[in-house]
N, C-alpha and C positions, 0 to 999 in steps of 0.2 A: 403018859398022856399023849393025846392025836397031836396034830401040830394046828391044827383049830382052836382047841382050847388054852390057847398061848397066845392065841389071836383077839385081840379087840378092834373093833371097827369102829373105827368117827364117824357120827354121823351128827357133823359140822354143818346143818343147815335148821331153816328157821322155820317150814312145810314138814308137818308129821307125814304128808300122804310121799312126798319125797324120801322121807328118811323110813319109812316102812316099805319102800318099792325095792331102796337100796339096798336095804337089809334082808329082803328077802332072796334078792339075784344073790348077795355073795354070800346067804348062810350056808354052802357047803365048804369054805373058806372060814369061816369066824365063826369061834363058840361064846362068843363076848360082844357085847355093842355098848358102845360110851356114848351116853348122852351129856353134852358138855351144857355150856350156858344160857348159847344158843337156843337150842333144842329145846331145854329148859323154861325159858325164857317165854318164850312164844306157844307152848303147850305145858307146862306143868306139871304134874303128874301122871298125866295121859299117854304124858309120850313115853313115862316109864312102862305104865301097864301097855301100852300095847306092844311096844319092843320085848317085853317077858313075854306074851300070849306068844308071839314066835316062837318060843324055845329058847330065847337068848338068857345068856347070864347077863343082866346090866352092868352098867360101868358108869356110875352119877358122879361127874366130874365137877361139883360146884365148885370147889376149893374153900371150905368155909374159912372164914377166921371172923372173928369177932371178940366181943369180953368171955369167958367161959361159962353164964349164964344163958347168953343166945345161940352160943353155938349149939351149947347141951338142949336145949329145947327145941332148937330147929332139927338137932339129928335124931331126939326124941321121934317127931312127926315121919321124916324119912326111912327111920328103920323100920317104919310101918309099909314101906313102899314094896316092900319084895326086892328090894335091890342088892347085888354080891358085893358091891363095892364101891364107898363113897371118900374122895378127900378132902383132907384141909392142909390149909399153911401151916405147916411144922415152925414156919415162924415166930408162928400166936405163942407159942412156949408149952411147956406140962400141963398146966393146971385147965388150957382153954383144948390142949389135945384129948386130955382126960375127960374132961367134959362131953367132947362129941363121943368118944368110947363109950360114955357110959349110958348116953341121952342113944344112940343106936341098942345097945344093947336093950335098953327099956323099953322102946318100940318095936323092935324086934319080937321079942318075947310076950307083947303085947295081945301081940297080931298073928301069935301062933307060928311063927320063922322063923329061921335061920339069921344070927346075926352077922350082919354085913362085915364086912372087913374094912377097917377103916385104914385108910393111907395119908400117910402125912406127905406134904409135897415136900420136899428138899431146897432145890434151884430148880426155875422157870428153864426150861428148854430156850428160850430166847435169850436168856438174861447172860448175854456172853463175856461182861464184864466184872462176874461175883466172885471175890476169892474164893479159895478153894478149899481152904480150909473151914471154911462153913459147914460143909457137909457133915463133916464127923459131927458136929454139934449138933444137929438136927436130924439125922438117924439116932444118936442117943436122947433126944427130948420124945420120939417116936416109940422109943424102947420102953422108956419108964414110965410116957403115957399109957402104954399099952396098946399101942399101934398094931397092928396085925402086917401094914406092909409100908412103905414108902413108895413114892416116886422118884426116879431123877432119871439124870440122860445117863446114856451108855458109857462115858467114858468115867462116869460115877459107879458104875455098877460093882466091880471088886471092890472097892473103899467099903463100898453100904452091903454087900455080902459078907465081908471081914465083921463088922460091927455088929453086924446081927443075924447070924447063921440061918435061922427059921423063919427071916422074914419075907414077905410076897415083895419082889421088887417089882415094880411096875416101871416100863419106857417108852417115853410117848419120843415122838420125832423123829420116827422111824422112816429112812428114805433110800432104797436101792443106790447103787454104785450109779452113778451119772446123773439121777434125780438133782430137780433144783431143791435145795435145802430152806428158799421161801424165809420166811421170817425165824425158822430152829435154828438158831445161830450154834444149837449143840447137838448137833442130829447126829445117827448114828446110822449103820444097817442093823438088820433082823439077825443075820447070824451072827456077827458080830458082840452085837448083847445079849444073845440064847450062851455063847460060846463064854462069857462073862461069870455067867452066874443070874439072868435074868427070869423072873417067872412068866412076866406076862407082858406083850410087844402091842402098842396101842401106833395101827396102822391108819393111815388117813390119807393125804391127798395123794401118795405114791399110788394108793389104786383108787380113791374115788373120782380121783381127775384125770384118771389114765383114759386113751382113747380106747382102751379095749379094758376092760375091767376084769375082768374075769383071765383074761392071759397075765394080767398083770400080777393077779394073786396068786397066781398059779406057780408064777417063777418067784414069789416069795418061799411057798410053799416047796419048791426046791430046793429054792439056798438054803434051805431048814433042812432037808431031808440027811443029810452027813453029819450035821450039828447035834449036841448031845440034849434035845426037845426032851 
């Protein structure tokens, strides 16, 4: 795989014509664009479909969790979206993880698509007081839901590759050697968790708040270059 499509890009604001401007400068950088809640929030589905008309693979980062009735009928409606990839709290347990598996899968198939990969969140990138032993619990509630991938931060990354060989890891809080690490109290670098065992690096204020954006990807895209992408 290129070292783009390893790439998700945040695009952490609440103006689609902003989050489509950005998206367009760094698509030679990222084969992936996360729309978070944000995003979400303030356009709806729209900001899905026109981030795909790009060319982008999505990344719908709602985190659902609810009872395993609304989860399943909300990810029913989403797996209609065209989207690669949607998460929930692995907290909700099996039965409410199963349910968005299965409500994507239905929508998906619906609407004549590919069904989305569903990822279970692990621990919050911020949340830098959660035992650690949690994690194994929640990569296997992910496994037996039939999760396709999890999220956690990097220094989870070997723990949730051990547990589950084939699964898509996903690590958001990705931030270069001197970056302020902001509110990711478990941030990691890009080569660092490629070098782990990670599938896919969900990149955000390290370049969209850089002064030069574009040099900033750029030298992501090399600390990758020796790494086994």
């Amino acid at each position: 795989m290129e070292v783009r499509d390893r790439l998700a890009l945040a695009l952490d604001v609440d103006d689609l014509v902003a989050a489509l401007r950005l998206a367009k400068e760094m698509q030679p950088y990222f084969g992936v664009a996360k729309v978070g809640l944000e995003l979400f929030a303030a356009n709806g589905p729209d900001a899905v479909v026109s981030i795909a008309n790009l060319g982008y693979k999505v990344f719908l980062d709602l985190k659902l969790h609810d009872i395993p009735t609304t989860v399943g009928r909300a990810a029913r409606v989403i797996g209609a979206f065209g989207v690669s990839y949607v998460t929930m709290h692995a907290f909700g347990g099996v039965p409410m993880l199963r349910a968005g598996v299965e409500g994507l899968a239905e929508g998906a198939a619906g609407a004549g698509l590919p069904q989305p990969i569903a990822l279970a969140v692990t621990i919050l990138t911020s949340d830098a007081g959660a035992p650690p032993h949690i994690l194994g619990g929640r990569v296997r509630n992910a496994l037996e839901a039939r999760c396709g991938g999890v999220v956690c931060a990097e220094k989870d990354v070997r723990e949730a590759r051990q547990l589950g060989p084939n699964l898509t890891i996903v690590v958001p809080g990705m931030r270069m050697q001197g970056d302020d690490s902001n509110d990711q109290a478990r941030a990691g670098t890009p080569r660092s968790a490629i070098e782990a065992g990670a599938s896919l690096l969900v990149i955000g204020r390290s370049v969209t708040a850089a002064q030069d954006r574009k040099a900033a990807a750029e030298a992501i895209h090399k600390s990758l270059a020796a790494s086994p992408v």
